[in-house]
C-alpha positions as CSV (number, residue, x, y, z in Angstrom):
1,X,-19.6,17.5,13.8
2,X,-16.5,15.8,12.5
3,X,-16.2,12.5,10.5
4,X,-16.9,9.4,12.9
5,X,-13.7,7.8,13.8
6,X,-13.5,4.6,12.4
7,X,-13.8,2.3,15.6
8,X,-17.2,3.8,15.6
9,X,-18.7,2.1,12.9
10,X,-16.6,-1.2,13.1
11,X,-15.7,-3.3,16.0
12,X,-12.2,-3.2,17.3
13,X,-10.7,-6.7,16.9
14,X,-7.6,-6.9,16.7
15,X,-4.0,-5.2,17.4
16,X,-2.7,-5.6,14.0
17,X,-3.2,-6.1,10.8
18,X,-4.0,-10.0,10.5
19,X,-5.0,-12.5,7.6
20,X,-6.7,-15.1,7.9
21,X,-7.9,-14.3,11.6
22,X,-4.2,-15.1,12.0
23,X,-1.3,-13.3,13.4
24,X,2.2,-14.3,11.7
25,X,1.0,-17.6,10.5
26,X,4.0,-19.6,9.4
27,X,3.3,-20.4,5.7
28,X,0.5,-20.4,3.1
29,X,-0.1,-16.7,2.7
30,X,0.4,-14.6,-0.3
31,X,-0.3,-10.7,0.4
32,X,-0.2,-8.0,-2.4
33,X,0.5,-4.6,-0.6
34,X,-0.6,-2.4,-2.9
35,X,-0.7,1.0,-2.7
36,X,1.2,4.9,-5.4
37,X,4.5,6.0,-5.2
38,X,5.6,7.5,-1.6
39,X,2.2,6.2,0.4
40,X,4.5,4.6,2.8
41,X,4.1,0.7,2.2
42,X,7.1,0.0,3.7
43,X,6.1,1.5,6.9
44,X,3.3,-0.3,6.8
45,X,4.7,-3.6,6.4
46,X,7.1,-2.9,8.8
47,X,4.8,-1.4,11.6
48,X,1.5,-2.9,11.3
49,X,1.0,-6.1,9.1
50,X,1.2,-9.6,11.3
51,X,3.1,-11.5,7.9
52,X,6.5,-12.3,7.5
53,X,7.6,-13.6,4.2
54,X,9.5,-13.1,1.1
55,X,9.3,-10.1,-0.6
56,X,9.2,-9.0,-3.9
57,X,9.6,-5.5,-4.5
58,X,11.0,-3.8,-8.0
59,X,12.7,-0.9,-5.9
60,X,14.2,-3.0,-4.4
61,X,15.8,-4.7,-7.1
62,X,16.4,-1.4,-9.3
63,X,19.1,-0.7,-6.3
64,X,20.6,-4.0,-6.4
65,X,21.2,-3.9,-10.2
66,X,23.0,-0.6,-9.9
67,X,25.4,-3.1,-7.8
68,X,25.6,-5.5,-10.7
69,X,28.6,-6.1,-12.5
70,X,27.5,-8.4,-14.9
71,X,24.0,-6.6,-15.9
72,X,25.8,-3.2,-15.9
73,X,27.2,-5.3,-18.9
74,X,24.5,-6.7,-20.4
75,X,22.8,-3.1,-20.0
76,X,25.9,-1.3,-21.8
77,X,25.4,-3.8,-24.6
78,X,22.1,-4.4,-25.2
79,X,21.2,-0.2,-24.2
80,X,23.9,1.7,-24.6
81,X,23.2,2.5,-20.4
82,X,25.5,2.6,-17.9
83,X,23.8,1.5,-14.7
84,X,26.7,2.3,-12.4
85,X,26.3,6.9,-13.6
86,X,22.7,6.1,-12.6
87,X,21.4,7.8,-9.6
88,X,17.9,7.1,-8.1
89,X,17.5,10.7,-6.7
90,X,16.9,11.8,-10.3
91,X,13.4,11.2,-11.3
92,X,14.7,10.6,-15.4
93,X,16.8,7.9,-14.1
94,X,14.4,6.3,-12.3
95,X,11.9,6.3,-15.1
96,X,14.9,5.4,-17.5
97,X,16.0,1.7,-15.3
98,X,12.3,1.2,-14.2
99,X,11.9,0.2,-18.4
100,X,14.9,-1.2,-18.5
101,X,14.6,-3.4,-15.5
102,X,10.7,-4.2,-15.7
103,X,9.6,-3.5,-19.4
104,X,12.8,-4.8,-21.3
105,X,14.9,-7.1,-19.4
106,X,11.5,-8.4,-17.4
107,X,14.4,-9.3,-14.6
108,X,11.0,-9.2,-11.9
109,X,8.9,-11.7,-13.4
110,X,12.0,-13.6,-13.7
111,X,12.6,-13.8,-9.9
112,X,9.2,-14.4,-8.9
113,X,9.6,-17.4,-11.5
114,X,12.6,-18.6,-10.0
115,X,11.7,-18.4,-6.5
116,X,8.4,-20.3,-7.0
117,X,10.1,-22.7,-9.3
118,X,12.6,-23.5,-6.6
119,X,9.9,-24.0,-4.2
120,X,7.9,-26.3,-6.0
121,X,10.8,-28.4,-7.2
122,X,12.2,-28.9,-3.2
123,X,9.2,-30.7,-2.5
124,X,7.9,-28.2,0.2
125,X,5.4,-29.4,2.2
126,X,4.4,-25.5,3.5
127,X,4.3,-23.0,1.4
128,X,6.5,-19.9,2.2
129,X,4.4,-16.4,3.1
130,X,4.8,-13.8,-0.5
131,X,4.8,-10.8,-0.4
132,X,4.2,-8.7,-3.4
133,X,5.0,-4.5,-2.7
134,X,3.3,-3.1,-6.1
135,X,1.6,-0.1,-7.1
136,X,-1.2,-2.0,-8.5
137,X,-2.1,0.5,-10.9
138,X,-3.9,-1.9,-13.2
139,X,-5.9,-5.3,-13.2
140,X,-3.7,-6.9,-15.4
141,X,-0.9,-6.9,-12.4
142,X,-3.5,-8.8,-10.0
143,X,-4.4,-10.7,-13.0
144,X,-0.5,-12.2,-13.0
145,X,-0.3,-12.1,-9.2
146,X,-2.8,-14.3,-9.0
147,X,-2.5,-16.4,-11.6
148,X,1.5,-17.4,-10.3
149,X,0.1,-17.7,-6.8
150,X,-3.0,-20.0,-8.2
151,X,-0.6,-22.1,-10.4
152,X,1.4,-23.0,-7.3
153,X,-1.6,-23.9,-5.8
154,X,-1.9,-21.3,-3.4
155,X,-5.4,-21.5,-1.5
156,X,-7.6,-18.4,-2.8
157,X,-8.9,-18.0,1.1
158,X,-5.0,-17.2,1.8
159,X,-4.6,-14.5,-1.5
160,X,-4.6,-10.9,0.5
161,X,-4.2,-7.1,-0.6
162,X,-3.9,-4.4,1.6
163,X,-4.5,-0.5,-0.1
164,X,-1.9,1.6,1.5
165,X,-4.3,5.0,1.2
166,X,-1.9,8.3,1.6
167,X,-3.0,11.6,0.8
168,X,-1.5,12.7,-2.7
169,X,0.1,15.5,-1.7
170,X,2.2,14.1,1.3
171,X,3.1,11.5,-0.8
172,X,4.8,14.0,-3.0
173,X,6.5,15.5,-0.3
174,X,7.4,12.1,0.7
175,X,8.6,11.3,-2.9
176,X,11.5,13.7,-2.1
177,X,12.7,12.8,1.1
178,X,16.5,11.7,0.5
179,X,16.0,9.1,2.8
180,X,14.1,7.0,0.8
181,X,16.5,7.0,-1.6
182,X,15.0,7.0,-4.9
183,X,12.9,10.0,-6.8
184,X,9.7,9.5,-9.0
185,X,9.0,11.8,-11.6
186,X,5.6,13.2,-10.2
187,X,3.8,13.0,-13.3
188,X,4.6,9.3,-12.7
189,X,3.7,9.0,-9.0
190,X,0.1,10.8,-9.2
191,X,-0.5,7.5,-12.1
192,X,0.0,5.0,-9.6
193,X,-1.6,6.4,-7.4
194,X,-4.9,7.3,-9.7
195,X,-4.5,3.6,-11.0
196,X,-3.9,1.6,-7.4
197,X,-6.9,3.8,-6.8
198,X,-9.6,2.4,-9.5
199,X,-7.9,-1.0,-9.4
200,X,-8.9,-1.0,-5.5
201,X,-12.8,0.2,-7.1
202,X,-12.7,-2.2,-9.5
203,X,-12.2,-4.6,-7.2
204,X,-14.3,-4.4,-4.8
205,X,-17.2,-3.9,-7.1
206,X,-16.2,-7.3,-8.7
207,X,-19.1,-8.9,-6.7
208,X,-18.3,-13.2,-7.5
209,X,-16.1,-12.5,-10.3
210,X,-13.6,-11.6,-7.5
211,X,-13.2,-15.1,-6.4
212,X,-11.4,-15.8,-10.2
213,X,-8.2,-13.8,-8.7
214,X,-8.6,-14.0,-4.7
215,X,-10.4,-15.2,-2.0
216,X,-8.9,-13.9,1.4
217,X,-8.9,-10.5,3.1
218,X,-9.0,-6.6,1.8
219,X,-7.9,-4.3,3.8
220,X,-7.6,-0.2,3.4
221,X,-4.8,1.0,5.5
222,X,-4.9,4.8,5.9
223,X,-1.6,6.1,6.1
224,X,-1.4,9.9,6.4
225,X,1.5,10.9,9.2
226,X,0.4,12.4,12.9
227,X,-3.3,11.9,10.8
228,X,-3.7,8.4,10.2
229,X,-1.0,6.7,12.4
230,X,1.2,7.4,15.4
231,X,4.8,6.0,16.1
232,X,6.0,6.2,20.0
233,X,9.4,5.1,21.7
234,X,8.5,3.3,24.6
235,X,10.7,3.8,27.7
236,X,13.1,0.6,27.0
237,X,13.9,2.4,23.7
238,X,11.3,0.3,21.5
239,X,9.1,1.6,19.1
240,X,5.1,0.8,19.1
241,X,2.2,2.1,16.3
242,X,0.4,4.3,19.1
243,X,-2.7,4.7,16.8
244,X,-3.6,3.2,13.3
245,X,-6.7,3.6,11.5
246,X,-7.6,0.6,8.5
247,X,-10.6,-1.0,7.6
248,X,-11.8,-4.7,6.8
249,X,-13.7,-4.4,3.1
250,X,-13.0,-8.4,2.8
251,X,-12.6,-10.9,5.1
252,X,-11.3,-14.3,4.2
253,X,-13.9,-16.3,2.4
254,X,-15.9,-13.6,2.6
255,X,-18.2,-11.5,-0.2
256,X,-16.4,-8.3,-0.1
257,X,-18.3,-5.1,0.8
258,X,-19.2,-2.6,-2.9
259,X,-18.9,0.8,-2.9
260,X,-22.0,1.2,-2.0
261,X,-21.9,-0.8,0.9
262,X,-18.7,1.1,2.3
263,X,-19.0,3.7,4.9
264,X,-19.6,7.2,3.9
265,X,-17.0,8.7,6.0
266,X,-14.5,6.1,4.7
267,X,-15.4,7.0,1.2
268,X,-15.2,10.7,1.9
269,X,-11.5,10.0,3.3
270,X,-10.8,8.3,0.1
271,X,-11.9,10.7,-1.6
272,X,-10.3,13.4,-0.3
273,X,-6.9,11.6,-0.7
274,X,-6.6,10.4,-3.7
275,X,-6.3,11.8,-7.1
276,X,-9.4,10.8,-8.8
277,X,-11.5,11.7,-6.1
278,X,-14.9,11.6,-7.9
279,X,-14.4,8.2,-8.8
280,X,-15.0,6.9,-5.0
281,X,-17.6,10.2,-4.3
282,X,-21.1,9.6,-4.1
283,X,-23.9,12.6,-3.2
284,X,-23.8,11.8,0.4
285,X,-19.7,11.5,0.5
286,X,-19.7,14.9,-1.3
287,X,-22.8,16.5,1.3
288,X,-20.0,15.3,4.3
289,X,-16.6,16.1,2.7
290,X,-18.4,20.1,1.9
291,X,-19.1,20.5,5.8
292,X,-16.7,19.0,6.9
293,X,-15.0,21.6,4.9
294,X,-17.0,24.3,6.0
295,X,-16.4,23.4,9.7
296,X,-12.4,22.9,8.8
297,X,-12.4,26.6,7.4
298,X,-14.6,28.2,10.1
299,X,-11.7,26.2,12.8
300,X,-9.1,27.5,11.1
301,X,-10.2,30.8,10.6
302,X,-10.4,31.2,14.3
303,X,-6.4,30.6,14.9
304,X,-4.1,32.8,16.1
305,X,-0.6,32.9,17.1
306,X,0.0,29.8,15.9
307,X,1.4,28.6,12.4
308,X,-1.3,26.6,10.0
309,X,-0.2,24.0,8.1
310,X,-1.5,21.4,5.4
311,X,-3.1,19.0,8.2
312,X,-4.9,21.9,9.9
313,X,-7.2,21.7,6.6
314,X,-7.7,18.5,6.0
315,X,-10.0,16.0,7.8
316,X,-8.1,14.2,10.7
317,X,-9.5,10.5,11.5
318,X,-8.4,9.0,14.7
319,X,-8.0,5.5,15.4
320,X,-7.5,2.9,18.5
321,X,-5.6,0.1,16.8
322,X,-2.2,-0.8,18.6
323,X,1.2,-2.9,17.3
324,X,3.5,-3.2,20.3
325,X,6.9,-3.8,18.9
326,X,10.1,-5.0,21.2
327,X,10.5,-2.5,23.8
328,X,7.4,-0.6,24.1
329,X,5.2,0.3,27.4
């Protein structure tokens, strides 16, 4: 018997994933998408979440200030560093403008500053939709989210996170693809993704205390590719999320579910993606994940003529939730 499929403990509501019990509301909405190095947030964002907004992401910012005259300046001077030799393929590189950019210079708290500043000062009326792409590899980083989005008087029903949940080792592969154009020491990338992965424990075993920091929904989005989701071309030529598997563990206003409240085949997926597996185990997660093993190696074992690769071992979760996008059929 394989793991249930997750539409089988949880009723299928909706298409996409949607805050609030809204899909693209115009304002209001501050999400923290959350989630290691090479899990695939952007895809994510892109694909499946129903919010627009502005987004704050430090990756995206370390490639603009390779662009930047006048910090490549301020860098030479202050660090001896010459952005413009620096190249994001190379994991020391990366490490090296992450401090600079973040730890020394502080230049992303800055613009999250700025842009809420600005906001407050025009006198808008609706608050523009945030979005926050961050490893959250430590309360402390939901402890300033929060706090920014709470002085700006954001409503705490409207304060989001979605877990973008990738298996370790694809997101290593992942991690090298050229495309994405930047590298992560791996040393690096297996910490965010051990700390997003007791920051998401932490906080769901909060109980009230959560309500201090946030208010609206939780969401685990699985994210393992031709596992966890499905991209198609329709026959116009547009692309549509065929099949997505993610899971409520708060809904907006809501008590959000513990540990031990949590499906045991969600928690054995967890588990068997993340680095500190034992953390989200439990004796029954750990009974399921060693026969689902034992089935997985008996299937496999049975193979021939065929090549095996790392998703014929692992424990594939289907899912029903559909994003049409322009185009699709």
């Amino acid at each position: 018997m394989r793991f249930k499929k997750f539409y089988e403990t949880q009723q299928v509501d909706e298409k996409l994933i949607t805050f609030a019990n809204k899909a693209y509301p115009r304002s209001g909405n501050l999400l923290i998408l959350a989630g290691g190095a090479g899990s695939g947030k952007g895809f994510i964002l892109k694909e499946l979440i129903g919010l627009e907004g502005k987004v704050f992401d430090v990756d995206d910012l370390k490639s603009k200030a390779l662009k930047a005259p006048k910090l490549n300046k301020k860098v030479q001077d202050e660090f001896g560093v010459d952005l413009s030799k620096m190249n994001l393929l190379k994991g020391d590189d990366v490490a090296k403008l992450h401090d600079i950019i973040g730890k020394e210079l502080n230049l992303a708290n800055k613009a999250q500053q700025a842009f809420f500043k600005s906001m407050f000062y025009s006198g808008a009326k609706d608050k523009p939709n945030v979005i926050f792409d961050v490893t959250l590899k430590d309360l402390q980083k939901l402890d300033n989210i929060t706090r920014l989005a709470r002085q700006f008087n954001y409503n705490t029903k409207n304060i989001h996170i979605v877990w973008v949940v990738n298996d370790i080792e694809v997101a290593k592969k992942q991690n090298l693809d050229p495309a994405r154009g930047r590298v992560v020491p791996v040393e690096i990338l297996v910490n965010t993704h051990r700390g997003a992965s007791q920051t998401m424990l932490d906080i769901v075993n909060m109980g009230k205390g959560l309500k201090r920091y946030m208010d609206g929904d939780i969401v685990f989005a699985f994210n393992k590719i031709n596992v966890d989701s499905e991209l198609k071309v329709g026959k116009a030529g547009g692309k549509y999320i065929k099949q997505a598997d993610y899971f409520y563990v708060k809904r907006s206003g809501k008590p959000a579910l513990s540990k031990d409240r949590i499906d045991k085949n969600i928690l054995a997926k967890i588990s068997n993606y993340v680095p500190n597996a034992n953390t989200w185990s439990t004796s029954e997660v750990k009974r399921i994940m060693k026969k689902e093993e034992q089935m997985t190696t008996t299937t496999v074992g049975m193979k021939t003529g065929t090549e095996i690769d790392d998703t014929d071992v692992r424990h594939p979760f289907g899912g029903t939730y559909t994003k049409r996008l322009s185009g699709g059929k």
